[in-house]
LOMI-748976 format. One record per residue (C-alpha): residue number from 1; y, z negated, x negated; residue in three letters. Coordinates in nm, 4 decimals. Each point is the difference from the previous one (the first is absolute). Layout:
<bados>
NUM/Y/Z/X/ALA;
...
</bados>
This chain:
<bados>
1/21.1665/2.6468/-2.1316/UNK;
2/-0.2928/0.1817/-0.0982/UNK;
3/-0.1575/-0.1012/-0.3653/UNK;
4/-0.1839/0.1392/-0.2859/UNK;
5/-0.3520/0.0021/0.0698/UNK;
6/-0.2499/0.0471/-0.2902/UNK;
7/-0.2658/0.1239/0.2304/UNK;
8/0.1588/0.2862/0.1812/UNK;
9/0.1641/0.0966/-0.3636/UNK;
10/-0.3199/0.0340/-0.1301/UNK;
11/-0.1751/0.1749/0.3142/UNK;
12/0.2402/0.2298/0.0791/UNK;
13/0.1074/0.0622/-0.3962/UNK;
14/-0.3463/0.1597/-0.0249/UNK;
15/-0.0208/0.1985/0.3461/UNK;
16/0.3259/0.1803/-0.0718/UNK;
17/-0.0903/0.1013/-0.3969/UNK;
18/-0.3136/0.1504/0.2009/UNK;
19/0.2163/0.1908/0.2281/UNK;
20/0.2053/0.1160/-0.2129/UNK;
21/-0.2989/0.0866/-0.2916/UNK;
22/-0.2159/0.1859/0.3561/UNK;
23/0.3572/0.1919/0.0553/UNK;
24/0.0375/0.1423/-0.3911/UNK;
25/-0.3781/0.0955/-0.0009/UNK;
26/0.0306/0.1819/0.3327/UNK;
27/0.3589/0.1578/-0.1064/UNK;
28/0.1250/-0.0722/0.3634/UNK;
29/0.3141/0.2297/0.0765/UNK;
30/0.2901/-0.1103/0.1899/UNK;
31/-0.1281/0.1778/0.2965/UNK;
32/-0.2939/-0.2461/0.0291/UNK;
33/0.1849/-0.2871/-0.0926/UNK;
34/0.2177/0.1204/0.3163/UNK;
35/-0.3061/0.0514/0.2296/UNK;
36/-0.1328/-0.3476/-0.1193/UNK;
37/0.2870/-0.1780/0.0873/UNK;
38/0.0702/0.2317/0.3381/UNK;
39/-0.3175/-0.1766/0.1262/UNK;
40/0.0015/-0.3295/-0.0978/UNK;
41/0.3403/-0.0206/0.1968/UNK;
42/-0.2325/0.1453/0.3005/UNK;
43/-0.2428/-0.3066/-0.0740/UNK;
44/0.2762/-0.2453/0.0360/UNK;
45/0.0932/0.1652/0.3105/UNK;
46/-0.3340/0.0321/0.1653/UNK;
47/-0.0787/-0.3668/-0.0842/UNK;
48/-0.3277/0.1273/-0.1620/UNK;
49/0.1305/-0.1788/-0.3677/UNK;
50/-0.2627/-0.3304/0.1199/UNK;
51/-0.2594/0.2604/0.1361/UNK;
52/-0.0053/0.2262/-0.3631/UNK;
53/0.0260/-0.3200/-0.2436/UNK;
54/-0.2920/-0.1466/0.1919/UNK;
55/-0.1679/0.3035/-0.0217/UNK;
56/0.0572/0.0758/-0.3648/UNK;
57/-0.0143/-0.2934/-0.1748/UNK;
58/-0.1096/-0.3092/0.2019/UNK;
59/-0.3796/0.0364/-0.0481/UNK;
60/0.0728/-0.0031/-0.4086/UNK;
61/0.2002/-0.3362/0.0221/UNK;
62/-0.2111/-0.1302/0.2312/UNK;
63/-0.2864/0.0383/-0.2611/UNK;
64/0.2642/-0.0596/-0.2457/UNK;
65/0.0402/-0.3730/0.1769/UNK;
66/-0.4032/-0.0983/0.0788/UNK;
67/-0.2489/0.2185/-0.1768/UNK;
68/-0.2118/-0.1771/-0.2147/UNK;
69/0.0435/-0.3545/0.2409/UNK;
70/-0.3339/-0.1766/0.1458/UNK;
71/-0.0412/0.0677/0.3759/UNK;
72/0.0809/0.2505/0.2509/UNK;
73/0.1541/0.2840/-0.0879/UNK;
74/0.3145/0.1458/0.1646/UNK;
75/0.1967/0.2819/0.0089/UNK;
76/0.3112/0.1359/0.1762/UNK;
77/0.1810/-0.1362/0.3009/UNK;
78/0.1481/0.3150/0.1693/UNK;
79/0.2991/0.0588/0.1726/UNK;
80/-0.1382/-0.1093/0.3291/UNK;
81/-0.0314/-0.3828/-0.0375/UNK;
82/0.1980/-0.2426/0.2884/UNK;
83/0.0245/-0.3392/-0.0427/UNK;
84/-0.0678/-0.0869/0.3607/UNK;
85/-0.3262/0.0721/0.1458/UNK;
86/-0.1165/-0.2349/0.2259/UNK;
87/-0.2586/-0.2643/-0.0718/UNK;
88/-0.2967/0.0268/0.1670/UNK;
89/-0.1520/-0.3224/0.1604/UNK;
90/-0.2942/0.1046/0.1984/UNK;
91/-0.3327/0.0695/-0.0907/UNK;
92/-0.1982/0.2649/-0.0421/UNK;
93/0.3287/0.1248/-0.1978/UNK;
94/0.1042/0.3752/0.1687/UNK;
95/0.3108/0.1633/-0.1971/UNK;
96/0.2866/0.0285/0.2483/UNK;
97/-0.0442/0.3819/0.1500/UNK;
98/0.0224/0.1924/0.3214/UNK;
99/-0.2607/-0.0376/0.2730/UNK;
100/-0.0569/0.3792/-0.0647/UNK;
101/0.0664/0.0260/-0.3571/UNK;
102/-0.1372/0.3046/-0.1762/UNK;
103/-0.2771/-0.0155/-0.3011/UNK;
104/-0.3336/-0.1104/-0.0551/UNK;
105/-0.0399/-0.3861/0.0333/UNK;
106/-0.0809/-0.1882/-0.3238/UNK;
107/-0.0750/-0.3353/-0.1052/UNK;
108/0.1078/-0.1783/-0.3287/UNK;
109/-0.1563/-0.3167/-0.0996/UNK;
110/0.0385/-0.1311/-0.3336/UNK;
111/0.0599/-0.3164/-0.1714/UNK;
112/0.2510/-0.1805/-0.2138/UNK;
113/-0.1305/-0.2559/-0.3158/UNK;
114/0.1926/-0.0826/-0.2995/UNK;
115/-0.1368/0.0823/-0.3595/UNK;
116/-0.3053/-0.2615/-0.0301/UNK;
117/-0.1418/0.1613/0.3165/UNK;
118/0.1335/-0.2783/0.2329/UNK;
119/0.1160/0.1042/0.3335/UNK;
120/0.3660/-0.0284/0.0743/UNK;
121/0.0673/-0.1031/0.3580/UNK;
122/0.3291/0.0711/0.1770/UNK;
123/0.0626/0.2536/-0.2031/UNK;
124/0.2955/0.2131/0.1772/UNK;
125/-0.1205/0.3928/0.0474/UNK;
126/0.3316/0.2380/0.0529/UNK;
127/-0.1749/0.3011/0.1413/UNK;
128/0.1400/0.3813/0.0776/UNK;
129/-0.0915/0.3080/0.0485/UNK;
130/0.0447/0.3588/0.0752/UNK;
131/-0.0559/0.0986/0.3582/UNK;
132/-0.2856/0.3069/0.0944/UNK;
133/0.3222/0.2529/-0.0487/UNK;
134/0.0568/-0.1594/-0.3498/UNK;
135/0.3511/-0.1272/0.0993/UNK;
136/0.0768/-0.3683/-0.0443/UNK;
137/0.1668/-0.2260/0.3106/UNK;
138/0.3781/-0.0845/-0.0565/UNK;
139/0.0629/0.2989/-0.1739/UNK;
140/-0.1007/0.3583/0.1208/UNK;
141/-0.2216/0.1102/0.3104/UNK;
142/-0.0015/-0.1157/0.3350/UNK;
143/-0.2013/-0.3559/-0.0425/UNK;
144/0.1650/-0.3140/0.1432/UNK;
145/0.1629/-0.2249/-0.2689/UNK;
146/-0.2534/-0.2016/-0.2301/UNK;
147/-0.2995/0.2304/0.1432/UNK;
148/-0.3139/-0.0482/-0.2484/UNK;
149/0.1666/-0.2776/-0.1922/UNK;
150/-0.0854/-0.3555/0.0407/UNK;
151/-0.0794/-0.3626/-0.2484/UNK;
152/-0.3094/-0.1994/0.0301/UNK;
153/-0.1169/-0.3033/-0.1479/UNK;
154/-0.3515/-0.0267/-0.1517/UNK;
155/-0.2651/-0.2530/0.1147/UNK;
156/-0.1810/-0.3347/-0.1552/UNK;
157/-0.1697/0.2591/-0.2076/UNK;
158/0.2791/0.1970/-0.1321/UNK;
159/-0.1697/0.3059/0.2439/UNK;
160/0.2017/0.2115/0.2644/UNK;
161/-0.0722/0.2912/0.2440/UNK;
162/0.2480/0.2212/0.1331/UNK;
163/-0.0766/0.3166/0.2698/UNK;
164/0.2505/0.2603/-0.0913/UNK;
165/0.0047/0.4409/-0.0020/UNK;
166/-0.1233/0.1874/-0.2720/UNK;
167/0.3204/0.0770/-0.1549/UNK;
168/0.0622/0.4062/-0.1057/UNK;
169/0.1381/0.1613/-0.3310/UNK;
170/0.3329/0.0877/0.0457/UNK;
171/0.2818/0.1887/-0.2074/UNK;
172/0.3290/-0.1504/-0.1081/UNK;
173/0.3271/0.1395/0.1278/UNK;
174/-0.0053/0.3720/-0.1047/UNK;
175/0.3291/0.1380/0.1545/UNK;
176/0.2952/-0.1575/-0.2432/UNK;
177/0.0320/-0.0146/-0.4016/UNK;
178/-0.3124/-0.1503/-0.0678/UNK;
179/-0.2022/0.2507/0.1606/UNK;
180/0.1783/0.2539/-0.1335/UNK;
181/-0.0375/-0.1532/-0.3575/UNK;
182/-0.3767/-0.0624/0.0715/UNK;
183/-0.0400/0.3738/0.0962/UNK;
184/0.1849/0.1362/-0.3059/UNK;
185/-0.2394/-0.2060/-0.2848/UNK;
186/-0.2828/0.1695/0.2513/UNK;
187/-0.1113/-0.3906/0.1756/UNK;
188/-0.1196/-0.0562/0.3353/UNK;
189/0.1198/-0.2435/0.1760/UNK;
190/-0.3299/-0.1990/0.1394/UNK;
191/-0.0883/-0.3593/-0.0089/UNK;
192/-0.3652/-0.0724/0.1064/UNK;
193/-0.0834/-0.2439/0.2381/UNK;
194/0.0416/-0.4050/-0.0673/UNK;
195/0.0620/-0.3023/0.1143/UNK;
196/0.2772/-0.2281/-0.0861/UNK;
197/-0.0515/-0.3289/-0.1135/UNK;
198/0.1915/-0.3379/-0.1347/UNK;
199/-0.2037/-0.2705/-0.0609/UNK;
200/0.1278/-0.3660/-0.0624/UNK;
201/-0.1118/-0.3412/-0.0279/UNK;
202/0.1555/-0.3301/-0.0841/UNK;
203/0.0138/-0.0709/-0.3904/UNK;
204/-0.1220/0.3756/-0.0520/UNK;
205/0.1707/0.2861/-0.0704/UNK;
206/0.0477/0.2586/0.2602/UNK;
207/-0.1506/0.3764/-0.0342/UNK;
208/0.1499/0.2910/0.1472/UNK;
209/-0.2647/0.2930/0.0401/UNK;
210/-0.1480/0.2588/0.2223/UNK;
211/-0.3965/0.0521/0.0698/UNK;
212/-0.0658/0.4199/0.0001/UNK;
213/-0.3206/0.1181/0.1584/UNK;
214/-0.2857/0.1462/-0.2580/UNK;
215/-0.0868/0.3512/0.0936/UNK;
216/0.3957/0.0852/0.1109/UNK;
217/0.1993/0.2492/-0.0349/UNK;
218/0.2714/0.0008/-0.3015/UNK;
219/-0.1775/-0.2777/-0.1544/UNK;
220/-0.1134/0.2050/-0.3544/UNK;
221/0.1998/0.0656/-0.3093/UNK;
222/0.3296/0.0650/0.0962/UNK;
223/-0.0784/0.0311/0.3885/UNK;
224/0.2461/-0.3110/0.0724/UNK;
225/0.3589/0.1022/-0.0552/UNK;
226/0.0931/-0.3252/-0.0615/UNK;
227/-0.2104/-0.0705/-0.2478/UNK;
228/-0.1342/-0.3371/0.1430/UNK;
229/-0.3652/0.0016/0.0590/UNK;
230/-0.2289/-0.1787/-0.2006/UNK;
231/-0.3811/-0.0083/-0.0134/UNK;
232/-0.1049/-0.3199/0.0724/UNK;
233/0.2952/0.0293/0.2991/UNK;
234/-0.2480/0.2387/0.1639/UNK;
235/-0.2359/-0.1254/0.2630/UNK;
236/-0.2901/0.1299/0.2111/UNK;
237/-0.0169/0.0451/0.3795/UNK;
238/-0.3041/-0.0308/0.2071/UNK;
239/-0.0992/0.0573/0.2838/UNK;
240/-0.0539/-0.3216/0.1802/UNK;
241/-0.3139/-0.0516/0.2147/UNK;
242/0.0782/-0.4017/0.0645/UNK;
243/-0.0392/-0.0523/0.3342/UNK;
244/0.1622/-0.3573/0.0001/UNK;
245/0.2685/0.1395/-0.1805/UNK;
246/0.1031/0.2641/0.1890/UNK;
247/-0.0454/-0.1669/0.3457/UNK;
248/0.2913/-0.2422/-0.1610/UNK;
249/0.2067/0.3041/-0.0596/UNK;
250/-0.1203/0.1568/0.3362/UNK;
251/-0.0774/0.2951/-0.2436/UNK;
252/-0.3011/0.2159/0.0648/UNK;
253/-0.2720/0.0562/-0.2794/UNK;
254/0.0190/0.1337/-0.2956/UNK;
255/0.3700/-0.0866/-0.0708/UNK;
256/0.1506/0.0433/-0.3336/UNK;
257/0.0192/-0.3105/-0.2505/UNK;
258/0.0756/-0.0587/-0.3240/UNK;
259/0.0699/-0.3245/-0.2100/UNK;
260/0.1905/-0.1527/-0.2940/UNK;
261/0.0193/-0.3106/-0.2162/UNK;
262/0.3233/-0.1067/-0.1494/UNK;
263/-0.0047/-0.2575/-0.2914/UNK;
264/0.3578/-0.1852/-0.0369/UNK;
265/0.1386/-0.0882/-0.3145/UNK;
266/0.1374/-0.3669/-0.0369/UNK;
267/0.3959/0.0059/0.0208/UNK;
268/0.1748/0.0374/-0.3010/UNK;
</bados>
């Protein structure tokens, strides 16, 4: 039997009074009201309700929940997260892709420490990414299952090195309700280019966040259309002329590079 809880009283209390005052200011007719509710029966039914929330709302509560904390900063998870990506074992570290996948080969090293500067090894990296056509593996396009996703562990040092693609912008789902809604308040539909990241360690607490790449497109103002990006999120790519390195990756020079620190708070 479900019970009174103070918290959603007091949440939702508020929301509705704002809906309600936004509706009385804006003298919405009934023929709205119908429209309004017309489509948000078409979001049930297109499964997009997950999609538009995240969209909408989950950058504010995720700043809502950790802005202002010591450390890393995160930002939104997506819709495109899967708990299973294989664990990768073998060094150098190569994200799980085709033998003739498409996009520009790129290397991310980086390295974990907690907030005194101290590195944090075995530290679990949950990786993913778009793919060159800015579709994601298990969910649209024509990649095999768990393409361009993978975990690693990082070294003694708290370092790792991964060779991945250079993922692409790419725009949300355009063709149901929440296209339709974006088009209507005059939004596009792009999110720039990132990597996804979740970051854990033992007796730390775990960041979920995604790296963007400085210089991209749908990066400024209100470029995203989620809403997510942060500055200190962006990062630089180079162009590699390491030798070494790219004989490792059996990558010819320059390659692209880039690089990233994370700093883990202590659990909680």
């Amino acid at each position: 039997m479900t019970e009174y809880n103070e918290r959603v009283a007091e949440v939702s209390g508020e929301l509705l009074q704002a809906i309600r005052g936004v509706l009385l200011a804006k003298k919405v007719q009934y023929d709205e009201y119908s429209a309004a509710v017309l489509w948000i029966r078409d979001l049930v039914d297109a499964r997009e309700v997950p999609m538009f929330i995240d969209n909408h709302f989950e950058a504010t509560v995720e700043k809502a929940t950790f802005d202002g904390l010591p450390g890393s900063q995160g930002t939104v998870e997506g819709p495109y997260y899967v708990e299973n990506a294989p664990l990768l074992t073998e060094k150098p570290y190569v994200m799980p892709m085709r033998d003739d996948e498409p996009g520009e080969a790129m290397v991310l090293s980086g390295q974990v420490l907690d907030l005194d500067g101290k590195p944090v090894p075995g530290a679990l990296i949950d990786m993913w990414h778009a793919g060159n056509d800015g579709t994601y593996s298990s969910f649209v396009g024509d990649a095999p299952p768990l393409n361009l996703r993978c975990k690693l562990v990082t070294d003694d040092e708290g370092r790792f090195r991964i060779r991945t693609i250079r993922p692409q912008p790419y725009q949300i789902p355009t063709g149901g309700p929440t296209g339709r809604f974006l088009t209507m308040i005059g939004r596009h539909a792009w999110r720039p280019a990132h990597f996804h990241l979740k970051v854990s360690a033992e007796g730390h607490q775990l960041v979920t966040t995604q790296l963007y790449f400085r210089g991209g497109d749908w990066l400024e103002g209100d470029g995203d259309v989620s809403g997510a990006v942060k500055e200190n999120l962006k990062i630089d790519v180079i162009r590699n002329e390491d030798k070494d390195l790219a004989a490792l990756y059996a990558l010819s020079t320059p390659f692209n590079s880039c690089e990233y620190t994370f700093h883990l708070r202590p659990a909680a």
